[in-house]
C-alpha positions in Angstrom: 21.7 6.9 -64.5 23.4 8.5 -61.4 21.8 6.6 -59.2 22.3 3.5 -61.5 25.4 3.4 -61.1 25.5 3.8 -57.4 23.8 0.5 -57.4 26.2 -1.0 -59.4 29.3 0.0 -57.2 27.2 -0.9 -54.2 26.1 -4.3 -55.8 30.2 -4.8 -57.1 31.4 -4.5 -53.0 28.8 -6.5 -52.1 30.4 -9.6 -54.6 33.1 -8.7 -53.4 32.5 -9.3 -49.8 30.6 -12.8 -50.5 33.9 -13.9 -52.4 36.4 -12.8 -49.5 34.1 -14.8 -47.2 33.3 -17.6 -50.0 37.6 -17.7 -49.6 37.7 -18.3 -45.8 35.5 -20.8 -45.9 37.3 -22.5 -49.1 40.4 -22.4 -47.3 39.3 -23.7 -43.8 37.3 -26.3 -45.5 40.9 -27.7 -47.1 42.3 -27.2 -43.7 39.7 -29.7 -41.5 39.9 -32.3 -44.6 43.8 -32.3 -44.6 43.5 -32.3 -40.5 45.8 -29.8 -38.9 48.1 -27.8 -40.6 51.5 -27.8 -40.0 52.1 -24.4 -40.1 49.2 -21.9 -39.2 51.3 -18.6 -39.8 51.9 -20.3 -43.8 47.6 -20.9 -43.7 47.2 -17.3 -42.3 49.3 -15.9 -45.2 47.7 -17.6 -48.1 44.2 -16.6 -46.7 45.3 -12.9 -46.3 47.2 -12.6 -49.6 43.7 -14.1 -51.5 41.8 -11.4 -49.2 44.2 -8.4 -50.6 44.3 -9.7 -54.1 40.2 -9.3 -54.1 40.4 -6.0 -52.4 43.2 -5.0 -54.6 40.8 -6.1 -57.5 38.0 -3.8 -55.9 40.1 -0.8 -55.2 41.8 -0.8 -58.9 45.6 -1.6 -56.9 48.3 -4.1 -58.4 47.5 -7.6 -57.2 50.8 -7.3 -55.2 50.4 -3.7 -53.7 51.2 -4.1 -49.9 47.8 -2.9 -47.6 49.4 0.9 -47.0 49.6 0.8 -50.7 46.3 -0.8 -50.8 44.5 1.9 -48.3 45.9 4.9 -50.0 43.9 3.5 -53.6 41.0 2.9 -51.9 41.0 5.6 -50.2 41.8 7.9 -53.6 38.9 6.0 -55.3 36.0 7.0 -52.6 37.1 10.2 -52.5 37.0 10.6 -56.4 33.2 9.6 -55.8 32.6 12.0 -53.1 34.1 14.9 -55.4 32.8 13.7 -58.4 29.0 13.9 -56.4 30.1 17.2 -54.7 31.1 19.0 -57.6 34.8 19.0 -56.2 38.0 18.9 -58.0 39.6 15.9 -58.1 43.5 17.2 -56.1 40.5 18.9 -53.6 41.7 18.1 -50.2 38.9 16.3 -47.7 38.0 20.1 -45.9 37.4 20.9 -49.2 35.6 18.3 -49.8 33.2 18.4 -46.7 32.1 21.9 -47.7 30.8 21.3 -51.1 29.5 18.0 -50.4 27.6 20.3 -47.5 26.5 22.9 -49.6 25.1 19.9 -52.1 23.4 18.6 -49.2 21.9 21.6 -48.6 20.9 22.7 -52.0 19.1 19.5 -52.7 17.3 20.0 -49.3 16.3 23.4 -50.2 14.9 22.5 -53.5 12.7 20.1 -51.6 11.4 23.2 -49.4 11.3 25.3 -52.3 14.2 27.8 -51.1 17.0 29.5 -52.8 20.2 27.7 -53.1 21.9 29.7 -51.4 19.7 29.8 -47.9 21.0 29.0 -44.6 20.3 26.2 -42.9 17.4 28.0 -40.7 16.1 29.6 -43.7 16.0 25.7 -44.7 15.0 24.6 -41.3 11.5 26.6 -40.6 10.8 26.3 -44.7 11.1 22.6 -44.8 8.8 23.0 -41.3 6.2 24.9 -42.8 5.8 22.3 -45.8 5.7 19.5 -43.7 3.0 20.9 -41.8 1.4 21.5 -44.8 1.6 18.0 -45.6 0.0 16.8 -42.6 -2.9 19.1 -42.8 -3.9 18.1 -46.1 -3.3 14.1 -45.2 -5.6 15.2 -42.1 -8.3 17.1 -44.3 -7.8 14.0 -46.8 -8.9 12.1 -43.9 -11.4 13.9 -42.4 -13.6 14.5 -45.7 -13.1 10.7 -46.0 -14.9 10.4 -42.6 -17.5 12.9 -43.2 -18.6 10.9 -46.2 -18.6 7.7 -44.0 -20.9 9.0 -41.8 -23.2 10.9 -44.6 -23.5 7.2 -45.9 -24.8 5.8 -42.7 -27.2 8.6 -41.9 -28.5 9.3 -44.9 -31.4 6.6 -44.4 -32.5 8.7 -40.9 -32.6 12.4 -42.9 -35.3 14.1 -44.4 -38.3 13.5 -42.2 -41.7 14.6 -42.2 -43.1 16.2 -39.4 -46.6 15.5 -38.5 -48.3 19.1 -37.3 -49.4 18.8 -34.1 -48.9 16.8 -30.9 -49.7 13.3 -30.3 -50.0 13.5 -26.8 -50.7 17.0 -25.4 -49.1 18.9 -22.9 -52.5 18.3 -20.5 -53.3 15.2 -21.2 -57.1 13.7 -20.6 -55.7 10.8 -17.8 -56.6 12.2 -14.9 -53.2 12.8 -13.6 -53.3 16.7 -13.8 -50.2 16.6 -15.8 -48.9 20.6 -17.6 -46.5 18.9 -19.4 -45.2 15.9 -20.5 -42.2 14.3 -22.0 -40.1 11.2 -22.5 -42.1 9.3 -25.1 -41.2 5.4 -25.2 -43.1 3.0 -27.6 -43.2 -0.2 -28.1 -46.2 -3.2 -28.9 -48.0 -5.5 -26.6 -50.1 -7.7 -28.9 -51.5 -6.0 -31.7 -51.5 -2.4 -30.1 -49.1 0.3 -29.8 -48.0 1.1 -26.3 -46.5 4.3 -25.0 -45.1 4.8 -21.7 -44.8 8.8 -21.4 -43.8 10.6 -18.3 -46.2 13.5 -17.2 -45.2 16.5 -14.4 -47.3 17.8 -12.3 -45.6 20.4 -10.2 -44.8 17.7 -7.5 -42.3 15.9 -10.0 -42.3 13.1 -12.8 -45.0 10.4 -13.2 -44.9 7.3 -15.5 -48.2 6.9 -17.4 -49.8 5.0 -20.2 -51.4 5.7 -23.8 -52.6 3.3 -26.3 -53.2 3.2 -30.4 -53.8 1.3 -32.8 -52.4 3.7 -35.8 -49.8 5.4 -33.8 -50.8 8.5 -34.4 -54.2 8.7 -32.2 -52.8 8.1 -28.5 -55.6 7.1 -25.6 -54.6 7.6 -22.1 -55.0 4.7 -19.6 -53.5 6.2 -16.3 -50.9 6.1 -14.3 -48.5 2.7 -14.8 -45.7 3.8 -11.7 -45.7 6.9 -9.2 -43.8 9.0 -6.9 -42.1 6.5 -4.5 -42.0 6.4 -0.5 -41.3 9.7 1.1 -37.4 9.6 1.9 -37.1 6.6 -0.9 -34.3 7.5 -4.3 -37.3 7.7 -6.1 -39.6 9.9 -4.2 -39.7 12.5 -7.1 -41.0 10.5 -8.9 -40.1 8.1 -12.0 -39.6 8.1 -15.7 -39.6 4.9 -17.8 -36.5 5.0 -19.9 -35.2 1.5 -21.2 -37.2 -1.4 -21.5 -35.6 -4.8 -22.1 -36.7 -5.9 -26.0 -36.3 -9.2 -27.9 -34.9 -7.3 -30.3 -32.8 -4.2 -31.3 -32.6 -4.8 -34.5 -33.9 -1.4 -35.9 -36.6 -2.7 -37.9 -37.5 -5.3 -35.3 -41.0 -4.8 -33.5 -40.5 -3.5 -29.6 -42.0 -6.2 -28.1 -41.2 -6.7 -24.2 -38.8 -9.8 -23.6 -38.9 -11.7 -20.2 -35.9 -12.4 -18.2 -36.3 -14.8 -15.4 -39.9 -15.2 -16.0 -40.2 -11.2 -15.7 -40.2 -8.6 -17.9 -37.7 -5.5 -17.1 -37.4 -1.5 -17.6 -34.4 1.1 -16.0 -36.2 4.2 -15.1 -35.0 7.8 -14.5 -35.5 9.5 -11.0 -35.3 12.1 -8.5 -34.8 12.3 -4.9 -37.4 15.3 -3.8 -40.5 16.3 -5.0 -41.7 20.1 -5.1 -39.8 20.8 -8.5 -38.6 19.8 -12.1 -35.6 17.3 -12.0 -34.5 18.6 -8.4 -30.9 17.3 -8.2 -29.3 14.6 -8.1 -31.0 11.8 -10.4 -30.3 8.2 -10.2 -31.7 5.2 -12.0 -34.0 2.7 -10.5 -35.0 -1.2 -11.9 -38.8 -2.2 -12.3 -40.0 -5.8 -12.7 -43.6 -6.9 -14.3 -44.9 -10.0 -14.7 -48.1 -9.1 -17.3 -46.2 -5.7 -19.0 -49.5 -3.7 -17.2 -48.5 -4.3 -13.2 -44.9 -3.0 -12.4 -42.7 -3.0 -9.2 -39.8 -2.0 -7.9 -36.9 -4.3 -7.9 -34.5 -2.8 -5.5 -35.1 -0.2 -2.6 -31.9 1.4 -3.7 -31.0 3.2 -7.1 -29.2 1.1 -9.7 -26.8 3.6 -10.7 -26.1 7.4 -8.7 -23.7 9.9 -8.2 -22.3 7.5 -5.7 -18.8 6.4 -7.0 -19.3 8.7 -10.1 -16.5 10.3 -12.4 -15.9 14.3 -12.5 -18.3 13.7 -16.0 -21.3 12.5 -13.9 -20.9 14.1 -10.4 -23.9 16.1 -10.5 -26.7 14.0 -11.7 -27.6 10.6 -13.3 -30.2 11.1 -15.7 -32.3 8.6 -18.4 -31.2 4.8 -18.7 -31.5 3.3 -22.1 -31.2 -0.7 -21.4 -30.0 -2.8 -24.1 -28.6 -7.0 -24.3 -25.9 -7.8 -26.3 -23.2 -11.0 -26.1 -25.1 -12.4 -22.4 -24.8 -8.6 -20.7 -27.1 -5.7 -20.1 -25.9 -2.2 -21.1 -27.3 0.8 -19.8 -26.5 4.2 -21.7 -27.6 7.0 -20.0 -26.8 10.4 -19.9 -25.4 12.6 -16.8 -24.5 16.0 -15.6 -21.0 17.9 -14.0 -23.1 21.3 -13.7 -24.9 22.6 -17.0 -23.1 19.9 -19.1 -24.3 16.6 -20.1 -22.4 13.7 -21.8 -23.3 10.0 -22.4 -21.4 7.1 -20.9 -22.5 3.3 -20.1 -22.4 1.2 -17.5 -22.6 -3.1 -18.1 -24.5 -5.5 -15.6 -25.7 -9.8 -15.6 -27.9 -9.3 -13.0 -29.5 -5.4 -13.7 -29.1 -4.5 -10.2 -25.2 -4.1 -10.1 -24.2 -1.8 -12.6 -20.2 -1.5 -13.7 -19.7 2.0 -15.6 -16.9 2.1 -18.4 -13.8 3.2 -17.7 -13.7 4.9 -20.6 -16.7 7.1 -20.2 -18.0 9.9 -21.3 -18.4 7.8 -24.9 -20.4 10.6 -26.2 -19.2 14.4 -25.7 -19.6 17.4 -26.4 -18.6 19.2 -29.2 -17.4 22.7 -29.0 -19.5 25.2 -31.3 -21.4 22.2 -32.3 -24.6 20.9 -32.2 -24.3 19.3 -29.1 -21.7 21.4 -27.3 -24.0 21.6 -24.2 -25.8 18.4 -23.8 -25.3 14.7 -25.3 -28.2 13.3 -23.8 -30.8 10.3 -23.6 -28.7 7.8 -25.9 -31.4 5.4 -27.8 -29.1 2.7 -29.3 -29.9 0.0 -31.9 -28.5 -2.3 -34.4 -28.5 -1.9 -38.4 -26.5 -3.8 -40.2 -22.9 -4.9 -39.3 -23.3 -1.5 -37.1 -24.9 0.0 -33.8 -26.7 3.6 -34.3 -27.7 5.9 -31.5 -30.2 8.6 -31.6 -29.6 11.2 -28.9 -30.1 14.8 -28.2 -27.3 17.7 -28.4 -27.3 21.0 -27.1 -26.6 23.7 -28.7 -26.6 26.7 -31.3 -29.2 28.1 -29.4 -31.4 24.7 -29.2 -32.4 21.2 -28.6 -31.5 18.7 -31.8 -31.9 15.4 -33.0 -28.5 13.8 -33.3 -27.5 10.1 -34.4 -23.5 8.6 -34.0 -22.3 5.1 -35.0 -20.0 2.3 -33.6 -19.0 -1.2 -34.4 -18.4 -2.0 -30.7 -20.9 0.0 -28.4 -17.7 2.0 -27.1 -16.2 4.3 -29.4 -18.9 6.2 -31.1 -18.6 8.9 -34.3 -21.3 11.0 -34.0 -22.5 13.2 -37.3 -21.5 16.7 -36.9 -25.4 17.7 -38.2 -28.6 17.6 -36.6 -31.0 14.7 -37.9 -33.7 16.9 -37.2 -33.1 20.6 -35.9 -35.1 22.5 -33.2 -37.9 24.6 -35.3 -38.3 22.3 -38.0 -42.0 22.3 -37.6 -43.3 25.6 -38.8 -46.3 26.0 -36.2 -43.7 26.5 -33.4 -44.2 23.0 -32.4 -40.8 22.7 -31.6 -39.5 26.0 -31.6 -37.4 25.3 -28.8 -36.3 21.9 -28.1 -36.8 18.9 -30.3 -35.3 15.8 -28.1 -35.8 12.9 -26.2 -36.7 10.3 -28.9 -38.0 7.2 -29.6 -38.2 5.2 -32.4 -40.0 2.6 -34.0 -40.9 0.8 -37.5 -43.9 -0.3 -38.7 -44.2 -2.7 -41.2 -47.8 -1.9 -42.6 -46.6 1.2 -44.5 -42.4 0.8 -44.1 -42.2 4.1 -42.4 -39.9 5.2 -39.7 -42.0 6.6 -36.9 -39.8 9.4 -34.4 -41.4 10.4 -31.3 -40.1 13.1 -29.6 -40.6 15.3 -26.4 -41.7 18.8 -28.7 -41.3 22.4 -26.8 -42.3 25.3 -28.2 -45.0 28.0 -28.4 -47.9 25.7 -27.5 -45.4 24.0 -24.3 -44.2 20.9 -24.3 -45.7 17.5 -25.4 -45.3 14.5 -27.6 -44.4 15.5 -31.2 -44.1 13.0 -34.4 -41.9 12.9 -37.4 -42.0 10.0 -40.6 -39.8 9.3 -42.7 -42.6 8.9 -44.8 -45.8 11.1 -45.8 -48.5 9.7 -43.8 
């Protein structure tokens, strides 16, 4: 009713103003049709004695009362309001006044804080504080659960796989190479067969080889597809297919090979020296094929190095990913600044000039989280109206299967839990590290199939998990 009422005054001064202005305009009106007055002091005096006998209206004053008269009654009237709002007594003077309208201020504010009446304003201060900080952490909890459910949505079709119990390709291979270990899976089709381009060390450094299959889960080795490069060469430690340009990304799409400028095209991890495992510092190199079987080097100088690289990234470039999207490459690769490793991206129309992100790292680490170590070997693709990377993080005391999101290939949400977690497999298969992924769908039996570089208690090769029985 209070409050009413106060609208009703307000509303009654505003009337009053439109009249007062409604009579100016009345009067000056009369003036320009009768042309110009003979007496302007005579005008003046009309238009001011309408003006008083409105505010004389307002203020509750005799029509005639002189301004002074008319100041004091207005005057008397606001200050009735004030008191009667303060709790004052009407013959209160205005120091009177102030205080108890400031103590009502003040009460009201502390009931909002949920103080006593009687509090100072400090008391008031640092309550009211508290609560709004309060406030803000529950909008911020509101929103983060919010978030979390988002991204439980989106995952939730990449959760609950199966793992398949022993390697697909073994640490030792049968190719002739002399690998003791190998890693970096990356499958795609030629045809009606499975190909896999896995990298293989040998003590010297990384090699690029070949498998084939026809079920994806029995792998035949076919050699070696690209070796250590020229001795003082970017490369000469050898090379590790990471990317290969695709008709598709679509995530169910087939990884067929796609031809640009009559060639076909892969980015490609390497290392400088040979005589060790990922000697420092990595760079990225470009390979060309005409046939998918026969590759060559397209540049005799890396694509992408520590040359001209952030703080992030100063150490070592590591695995390319190479994608196309609106008529430009994208390359999303990992990289080092000593034991930690983030992912950025770098764009390119030609693949041999690479322009990195000014925004990068657009993957980081987490602290106490999965990946507070490494966010590493980004595999993006598209589903739906949104792009999905699977990548590997670092941390709680192994290597995990990760997966983030983004509508723009730039600013990513990654899920705070592990698709898949180091140790899942319980023959030790993975006991250690369970990264370095790559994914593909086949269509005979709808099933998800997730390669991965396995490390555990029998060493390190090629791991599989479904996310179906097979």
């Amino acid at each position: 009713m209070e409050d009413q009422k106060k609208k009703s005054e307000w509303d009654e001064w505003k009337d009053i103003g439109q009249k007062i202005e409604q009579l100016i305009k009345q009067e000056i009106k009369q003036i320009a049709k009768s042309g110009e007055p003979q007496n302007w002091v005579e005008t003046g005096k009309k238009i001011e004695a309408k003006i008083r006998s409105q505010m004389a209206k307002a203020a509750g004053a005799h029509p005639d009362a002189n301004w002074i008269e008319l100041g004091k009654t207005a005057e008397d009237r606001v200050k009735s309001a004030i008191s009667k709002w303060a709790g004052a007594e009407k013959d209160d003077d205005w120091i009177t006044i102030g205080k108890k309208t400031d103590a009502r201020i003040r009460e009201q504010i502390a009931n909002v804080a949920g103080v006593e009446a009687g509090s100072d304003w400090l008391e008031i201060g640092k309550k009211f504080s508290d609560k709004i900080k309060s406030k803000i952490t529950d909008w911020l909890e509101d929103d983060e659960k919010t978030r979390r459910k988002r991204l439980d949505q989106l995952s939730e079709p990449y959760r609950n796989w199966h793992y398949y119990p022993d390697f697909v390709v073994h640490p030792s291979p049968r190719d002739g190479l002399n690998f003791s270990l190998v890693d970096c899976p990356l499958v795609w089709k030629l045809n009606d067969q499975w190909q896999m381009w896995y990298t293989g060390f040998d003590g010297r450094g990384y090699q690029t080889a070949l498998a084939v299959s026809d079920d994806l889960i029995n792998w035949e080795p076919r050699g070696l597809v690209m070796g250590f490069g020229k001795e003082g060469a970017f490369d000469y430690g050898g090379v590790t297919f990471g990317g290969a340009l695709f008709e598709s990304y679509d995530i169910k799409a087939p990884r067929t090979l796609k031809k640009w400028n009559n060639k076909y095209w892969v980015l490609y991890g390497c290392y400088p020296k040979q005589g060790g495992y990922e000697i420092r510092p990595g760079a990225q190199g470009a390979a060309w094929s005409e046939d998918a079987v026969n590759w060559h080097r397209a540049s005799d100088y890396p694509i992408l190095s520590i040359k001209g690289a952030s703080e992030w990234e100063k150490d070592c470039i590591y695995q390319p990913w190479l994608l196309e999207h609106e008529g430009k490459f994208w390359n999303f690769y990992n990289a080092a600044n000593g034991v930690i490793e983030q992912t950025g991206v770098a764009t390119s129309t030609d693949m041999l000039t690479w322009y990195r992100y000014p925004g990068n790292p657009i993957v980081r680490n987490r602290p106490g989280g999965y990946d507070e170590k490494f966010c590493s070997d980004p595999k993006v693709f598209q589903d739906g109206d949104h792009w999905v990377m699977f990548y590997f993080g670092v941390g709680r005391g192994g290597a995990h299967i990760m997966i983030a999101f983004s509508q723009d290939l730039l600013n990513w949400e990654s899920h705070p839990e592990p698709l898949y977690k180091a140790g899942g497999n319980p023959s030790g298969l993975d006991k250690t590290y369970a990264h370095k992924v790559s994914l593909v769908y086949n269509d005979q039996n709808d099933t998800f199939y997730m390669f991965y570089c396995a490390v555990g208690e029998k060493g390190r090769g090629i791991g599989l998990i479904t996310s179906k029985p097979i």
